[in-house]
C-alpha positions as CSV (number, residue, x, y, z in Angstrom):
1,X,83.2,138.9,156.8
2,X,82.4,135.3,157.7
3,X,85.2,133.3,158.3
4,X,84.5,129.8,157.1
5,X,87.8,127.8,158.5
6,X,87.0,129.3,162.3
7,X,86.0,126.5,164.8
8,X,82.7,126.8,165.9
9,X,81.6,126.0,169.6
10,X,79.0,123.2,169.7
11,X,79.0,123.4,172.5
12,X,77.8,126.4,173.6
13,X,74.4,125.8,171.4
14,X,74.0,122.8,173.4
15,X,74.2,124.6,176.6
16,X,71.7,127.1,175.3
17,X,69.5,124.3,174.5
18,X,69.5,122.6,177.8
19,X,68.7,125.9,179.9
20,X,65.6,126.5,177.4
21,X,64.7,123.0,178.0
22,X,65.4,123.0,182.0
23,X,61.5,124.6,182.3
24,X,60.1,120.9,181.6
25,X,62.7,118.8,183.5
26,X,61.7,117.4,187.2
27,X,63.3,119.2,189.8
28,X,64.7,116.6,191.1
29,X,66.0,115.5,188.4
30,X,68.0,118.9,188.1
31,X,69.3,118.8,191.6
32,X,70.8,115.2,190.6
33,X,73.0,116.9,188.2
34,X,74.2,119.4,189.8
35,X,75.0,117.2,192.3
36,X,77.0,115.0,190.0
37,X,79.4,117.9,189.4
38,X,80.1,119.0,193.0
39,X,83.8,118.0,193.9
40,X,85.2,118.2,197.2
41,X,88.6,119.2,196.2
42,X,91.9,117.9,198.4
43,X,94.9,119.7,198.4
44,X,98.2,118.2,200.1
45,X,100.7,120.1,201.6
46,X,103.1,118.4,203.5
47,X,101.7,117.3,206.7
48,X,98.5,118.6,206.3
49,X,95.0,118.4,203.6
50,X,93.0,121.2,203.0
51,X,89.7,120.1,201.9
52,X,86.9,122.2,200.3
53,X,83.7,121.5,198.6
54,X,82.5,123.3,195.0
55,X,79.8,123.8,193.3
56,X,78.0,125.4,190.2
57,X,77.7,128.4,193.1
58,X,80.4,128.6,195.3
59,X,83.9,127.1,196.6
60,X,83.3,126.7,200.8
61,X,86.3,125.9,203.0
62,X,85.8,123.2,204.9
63,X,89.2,123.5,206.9
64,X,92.5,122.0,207.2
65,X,93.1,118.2,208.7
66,X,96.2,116.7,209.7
67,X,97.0,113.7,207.4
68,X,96.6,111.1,210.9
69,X,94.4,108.5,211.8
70,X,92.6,112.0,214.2
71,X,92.4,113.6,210.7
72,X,90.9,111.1,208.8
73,X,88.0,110.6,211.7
74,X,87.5,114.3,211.2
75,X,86.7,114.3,207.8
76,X,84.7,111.2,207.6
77,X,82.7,112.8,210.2
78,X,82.1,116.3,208.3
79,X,81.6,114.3,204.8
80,X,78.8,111.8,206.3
81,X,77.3,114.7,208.4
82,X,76.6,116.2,205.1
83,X,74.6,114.6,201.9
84,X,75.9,117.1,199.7
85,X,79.6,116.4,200.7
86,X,79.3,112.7,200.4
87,X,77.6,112.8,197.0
88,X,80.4,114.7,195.4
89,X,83.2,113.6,193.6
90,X,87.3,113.7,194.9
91,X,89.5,115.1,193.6
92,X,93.3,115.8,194.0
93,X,94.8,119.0,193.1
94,X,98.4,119.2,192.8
95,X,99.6,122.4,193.6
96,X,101.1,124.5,190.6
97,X,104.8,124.6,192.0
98,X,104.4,121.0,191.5
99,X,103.3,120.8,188.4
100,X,104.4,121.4,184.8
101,X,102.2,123.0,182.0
102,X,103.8,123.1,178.6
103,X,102.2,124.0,175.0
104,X,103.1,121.1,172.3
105,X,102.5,121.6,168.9
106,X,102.6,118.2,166.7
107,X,101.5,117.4,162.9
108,X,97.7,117.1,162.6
109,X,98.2,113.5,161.6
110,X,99.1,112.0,164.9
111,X,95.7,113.2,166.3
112,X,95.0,109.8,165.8
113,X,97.1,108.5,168.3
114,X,98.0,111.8,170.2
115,X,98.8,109.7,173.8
116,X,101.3,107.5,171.9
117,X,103.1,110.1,170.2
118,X,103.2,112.4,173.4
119,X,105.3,109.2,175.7
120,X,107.5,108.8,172.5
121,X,108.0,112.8,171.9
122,X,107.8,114.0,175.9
123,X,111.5,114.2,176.1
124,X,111.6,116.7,173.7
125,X,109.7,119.5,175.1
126,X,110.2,118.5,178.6
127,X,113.2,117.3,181.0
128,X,111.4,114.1,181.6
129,X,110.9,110.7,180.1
130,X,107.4,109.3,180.2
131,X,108.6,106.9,182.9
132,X,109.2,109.5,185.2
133,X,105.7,111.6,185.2
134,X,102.1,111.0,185.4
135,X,101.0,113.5,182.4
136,X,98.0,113.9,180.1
137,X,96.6,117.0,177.6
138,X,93.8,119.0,176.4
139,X,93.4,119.6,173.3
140,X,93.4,123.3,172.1
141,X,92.5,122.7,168.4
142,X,94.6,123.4,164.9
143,X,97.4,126.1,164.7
144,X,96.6,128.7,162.6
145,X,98.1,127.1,159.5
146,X,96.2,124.0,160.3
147,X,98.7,121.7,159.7
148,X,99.9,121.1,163.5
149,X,97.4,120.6,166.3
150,X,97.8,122.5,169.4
151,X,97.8,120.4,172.6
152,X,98.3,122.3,176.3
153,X,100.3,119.2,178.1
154,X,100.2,118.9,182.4
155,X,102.2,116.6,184.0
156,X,103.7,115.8,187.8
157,X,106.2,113.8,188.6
158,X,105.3,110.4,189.5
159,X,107.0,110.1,192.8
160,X,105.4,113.6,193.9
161,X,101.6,112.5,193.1
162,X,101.8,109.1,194.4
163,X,102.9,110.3,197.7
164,X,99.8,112.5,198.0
165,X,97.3,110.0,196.5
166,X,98.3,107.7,199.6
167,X,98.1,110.5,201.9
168,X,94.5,111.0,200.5
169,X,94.1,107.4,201.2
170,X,95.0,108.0,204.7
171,X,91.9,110.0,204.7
172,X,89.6,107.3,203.9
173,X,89.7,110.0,200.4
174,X,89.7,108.0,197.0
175,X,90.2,110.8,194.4
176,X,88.3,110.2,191.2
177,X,90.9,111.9,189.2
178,X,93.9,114.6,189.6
179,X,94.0,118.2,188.2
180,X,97.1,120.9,188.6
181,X,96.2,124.3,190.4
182,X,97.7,125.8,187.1
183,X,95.2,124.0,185.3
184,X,92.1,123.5,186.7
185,X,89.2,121.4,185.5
186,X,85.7,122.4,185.2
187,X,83.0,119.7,185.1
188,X,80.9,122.3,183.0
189,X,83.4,122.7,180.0
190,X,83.9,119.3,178.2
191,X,87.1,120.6,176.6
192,X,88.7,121.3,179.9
193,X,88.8,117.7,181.1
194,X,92.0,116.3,181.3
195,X,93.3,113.4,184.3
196,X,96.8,113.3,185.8
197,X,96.2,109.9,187.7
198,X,96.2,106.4,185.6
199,X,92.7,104.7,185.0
200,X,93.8,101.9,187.9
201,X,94.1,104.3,190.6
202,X,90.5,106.7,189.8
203,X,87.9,105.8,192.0
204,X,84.9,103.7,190.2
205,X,81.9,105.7,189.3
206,X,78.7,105.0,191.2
207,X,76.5,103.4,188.3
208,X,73.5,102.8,190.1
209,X,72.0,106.5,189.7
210,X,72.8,106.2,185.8
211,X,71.4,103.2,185.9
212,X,68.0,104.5,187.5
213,X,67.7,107.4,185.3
214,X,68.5,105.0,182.1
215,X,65.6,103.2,183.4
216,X,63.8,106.2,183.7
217,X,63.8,107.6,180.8
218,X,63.3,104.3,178.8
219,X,60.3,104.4,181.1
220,X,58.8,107.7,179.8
221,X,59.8,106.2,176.2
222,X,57.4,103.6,176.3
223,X,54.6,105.5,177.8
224,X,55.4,107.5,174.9
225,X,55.6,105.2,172.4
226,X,52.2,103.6,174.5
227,X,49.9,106.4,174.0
228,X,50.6,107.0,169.9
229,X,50.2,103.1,169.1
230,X,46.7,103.2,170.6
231,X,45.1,105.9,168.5
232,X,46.9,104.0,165.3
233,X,45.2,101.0,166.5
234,X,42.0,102.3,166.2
235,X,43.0,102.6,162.3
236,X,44.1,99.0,161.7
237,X,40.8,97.6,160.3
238,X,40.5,100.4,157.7
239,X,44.1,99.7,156.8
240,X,43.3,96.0,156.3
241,X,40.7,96.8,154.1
242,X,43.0,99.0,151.8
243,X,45.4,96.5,151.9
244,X,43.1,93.9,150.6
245,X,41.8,96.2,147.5
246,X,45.6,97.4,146.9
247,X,46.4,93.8,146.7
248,X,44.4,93.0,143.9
249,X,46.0,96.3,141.8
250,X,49.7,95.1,143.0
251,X,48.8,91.1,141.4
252,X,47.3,93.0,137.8
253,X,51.2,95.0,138.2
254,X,52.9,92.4,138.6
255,X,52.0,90.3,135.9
256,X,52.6,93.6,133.8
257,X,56.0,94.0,134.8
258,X,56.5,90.1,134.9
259,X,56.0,90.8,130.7
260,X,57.8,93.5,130.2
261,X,60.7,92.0,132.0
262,X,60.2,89.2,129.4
263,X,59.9,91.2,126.9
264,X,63.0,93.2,128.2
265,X,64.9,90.0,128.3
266,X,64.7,88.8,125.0
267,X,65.9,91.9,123.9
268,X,69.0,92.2,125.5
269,X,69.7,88.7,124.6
270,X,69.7,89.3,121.2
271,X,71.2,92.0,121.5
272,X,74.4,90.8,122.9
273,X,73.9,88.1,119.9
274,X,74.1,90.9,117.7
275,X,77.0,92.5,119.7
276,X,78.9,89.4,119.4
277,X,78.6,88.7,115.7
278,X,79.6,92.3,115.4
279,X,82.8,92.2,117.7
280,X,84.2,88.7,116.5
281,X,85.8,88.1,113.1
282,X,85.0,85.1,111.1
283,X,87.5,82.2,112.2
284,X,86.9,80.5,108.7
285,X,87.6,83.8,107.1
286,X,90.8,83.7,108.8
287,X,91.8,80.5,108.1
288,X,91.4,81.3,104.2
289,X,93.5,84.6,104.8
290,X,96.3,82.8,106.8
291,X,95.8,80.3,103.9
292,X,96.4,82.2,100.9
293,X,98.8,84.4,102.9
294,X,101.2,81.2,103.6
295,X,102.8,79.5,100.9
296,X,103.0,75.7,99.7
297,X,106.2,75.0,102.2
298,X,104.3,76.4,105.1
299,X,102.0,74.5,107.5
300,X,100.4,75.6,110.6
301,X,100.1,72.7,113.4
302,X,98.9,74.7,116.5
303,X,95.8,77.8,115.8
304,X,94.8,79.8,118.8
305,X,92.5,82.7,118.8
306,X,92.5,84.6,122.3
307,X,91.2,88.4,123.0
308,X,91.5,89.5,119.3
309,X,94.9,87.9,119.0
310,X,95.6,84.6,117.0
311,X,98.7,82.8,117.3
312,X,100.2,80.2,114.8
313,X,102.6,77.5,115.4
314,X,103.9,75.5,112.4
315,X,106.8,75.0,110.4
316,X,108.1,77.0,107.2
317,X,110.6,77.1,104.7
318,X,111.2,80.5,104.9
319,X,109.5,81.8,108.4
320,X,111.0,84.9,108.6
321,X,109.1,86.0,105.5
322,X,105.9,85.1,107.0
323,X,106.0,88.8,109.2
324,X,105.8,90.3,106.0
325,X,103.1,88.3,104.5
326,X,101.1,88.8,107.6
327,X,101.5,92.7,107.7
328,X,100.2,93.5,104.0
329,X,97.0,92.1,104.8
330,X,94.4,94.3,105.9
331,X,93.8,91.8,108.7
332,X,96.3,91.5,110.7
333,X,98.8,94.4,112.4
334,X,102.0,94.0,115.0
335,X,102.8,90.3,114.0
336,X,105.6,89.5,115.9
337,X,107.8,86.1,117.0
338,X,106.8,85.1,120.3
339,X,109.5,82.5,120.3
340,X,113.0,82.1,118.5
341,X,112.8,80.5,115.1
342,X,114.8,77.0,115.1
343,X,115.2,74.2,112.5
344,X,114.0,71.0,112.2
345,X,116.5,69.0,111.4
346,X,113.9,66.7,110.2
347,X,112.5,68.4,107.8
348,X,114.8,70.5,107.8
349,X,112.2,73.4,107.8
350,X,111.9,76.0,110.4
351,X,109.6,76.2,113.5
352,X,108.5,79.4,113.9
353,X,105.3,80.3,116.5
354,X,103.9,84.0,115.8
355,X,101.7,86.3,117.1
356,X,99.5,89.3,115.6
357,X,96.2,91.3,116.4
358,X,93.3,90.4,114.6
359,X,91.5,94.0,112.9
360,X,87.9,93.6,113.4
361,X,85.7,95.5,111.0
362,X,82.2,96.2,111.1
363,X,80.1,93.9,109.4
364,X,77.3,95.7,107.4
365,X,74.8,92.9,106.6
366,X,74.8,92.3,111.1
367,X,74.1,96.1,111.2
């Protein structure tokens, strides 16, 4: 059965895609890729460099070189000698007893910020603080229960790999980035790539080449692009002419749908007319129910209707009746004091400012 929460490998169609498509490419421009990922791999140990070129074929030896000012003539002179040697990348293996490769397992929500989390957290599944080690991690993908992420973490001591990137240096060698024997990177498998040495200390990539291909292919583009705008061309004057014909038909449309939109228009605007009347009571209607409601020793100085709720501010003989009053109309429901009642000593009536929700009904005649 098909198991729908399995990763998939993208990758590998990819790479099945490219070799289909290999057939068309220059040849040259093939050998420049595979050039790209040859490395000429330096291992330090001790005194001495072993140095040995790979590529998408075969790992050759190309011998042993003390780390001296002899050495470093010795190299230079193999790696100039040799196009293929000086076109490949550096790099600096640390051997494995060197190097420590550890399985971490952290909460799928700090993917986000996986290299922040692993300084604060390295402690924890190592013997070492982030100060003390050069270290970085390839991802492995979700644990099976999907809710921690799998990393495999490599890292060296700093001390350790800043001795051998100087004795590199010593070899007129500027490494482009630093693997562990245990761990090895392959330039053909994306999810592989991982770097022990800090950004500062990689050697630049050569941009020129990228460059030059860029410039080629944006080349090809337009030749492209060229050749299907001339037969289109050819077109242009029979285009104009529909154009010209459509033109007329689009000014008849639009004065059609200029009137409908009129037409369209009106009618919304009476009906939100309509609407209104419907939704809003009668504010003299309420005036004569408030009126009748209250008796001879009331009097209402403040009136404010607001969002189907009126409040009244006056002064009463009685006010505490006026609750009452309110509530055994079919007008008004939860009357309330928004304020305490007080007297006037004035008067000598009492102030009083209440609230209550106006009861719309539906007026037949507007329907």
């Amino acid at each position: 059965m098909l198991n729908l929460d399995s990763e998939i490998d993208v990758s590998l169609f990819f790479k099945w895609w490219w070799q289909q498509l290999s057939f068309f490419v220059p040849r040259k421009f093939l050998d420049a890729l595979a050039r790209d990922k040859c490395q000429l791999v330096v291992e330090i140990n001790s005194e001495t460099a072993k140095v040995s070129f790979v590529n998408q074929l075969q790992e050759t030896q190309l011998g042993e070189f003390e780390i001296n000012e002899l050495g470093k003539e010795e190299v230079q002179s193999l790696i100039s000698g040799n196009k293929e040697y000086s076109d490949a990348k550096i790099i600096l293996r640390v051997p494995e007893a060197l190097s420590v490769t550890q399985d971490v397992f952290l909460p799928a929500a700090a993917e986000a910020n996986l290299r922040q989390v692993m300084t604060y957290e390295l402690d924890r599944y190592t013997p070492f603080h982030a100060e003390q080690v050069y270290f970085d991690f390839i991802k492995q993908g979700l644990a099976n229960n999907k809710a921690l992420i799998h990393l495999l973490l490599v890292l060296v001591k700093k001390s350790t790999l800043e001795n051998m990137y100087q004795q590199c240096l010593s070899l007129g060698l500027q490494p482009f980035y630093a693997d562990s024997q245990a761990q090895l990177v392959s330039p053909d498998k994306s999810h592989s790539q991982y770097n022990l040495l800090p950004k500062n200390l990689c050697q630049k990539a050569n941009k020129k080449p990228l460059f030059i291909m860029l410039g080629s292919i944006l080349l090809t583009f337009t030749l492209i692009i060229a050749l299907m705008v001339i037969p289109l061309g050819r077109a242009t004057e029979q285009l104009n002419e529909l154009k010209q014909r459509s033109r007329k038909v689009e000014k008849i449309a639009r004065e059609i749908e200029d009137s409908k939109k009129s037409i369209d228009y009106l009618f919304q605007a009476t009906q939100v007319l309509i609407d209104k009347k419907k939704a809003a009571p009668s504010l003299v209607e309420l005036m004569n129910t408030v009126t009748e409601v209250f008796g001879d020793d009331t009097w209402v100085s403040q009136w404010r209707y607001f969002n189907n709720t009126l409040q009244l501010t006056g002064q009463s003989g009685s006010a505490s009746n006026l609750i009452a009053s309110l509530e055994k109309t079919t007008n008004f429901s939860n009357t309330k004091f928004i304020s305490p009642v007080t007297k006037d000593n004035r008067s000598g009536l009492e102030r009083f400012k209440i609230s209550t929700e106006v009861i719309i009904k539906q007026n037949a005649d507007a329907e």
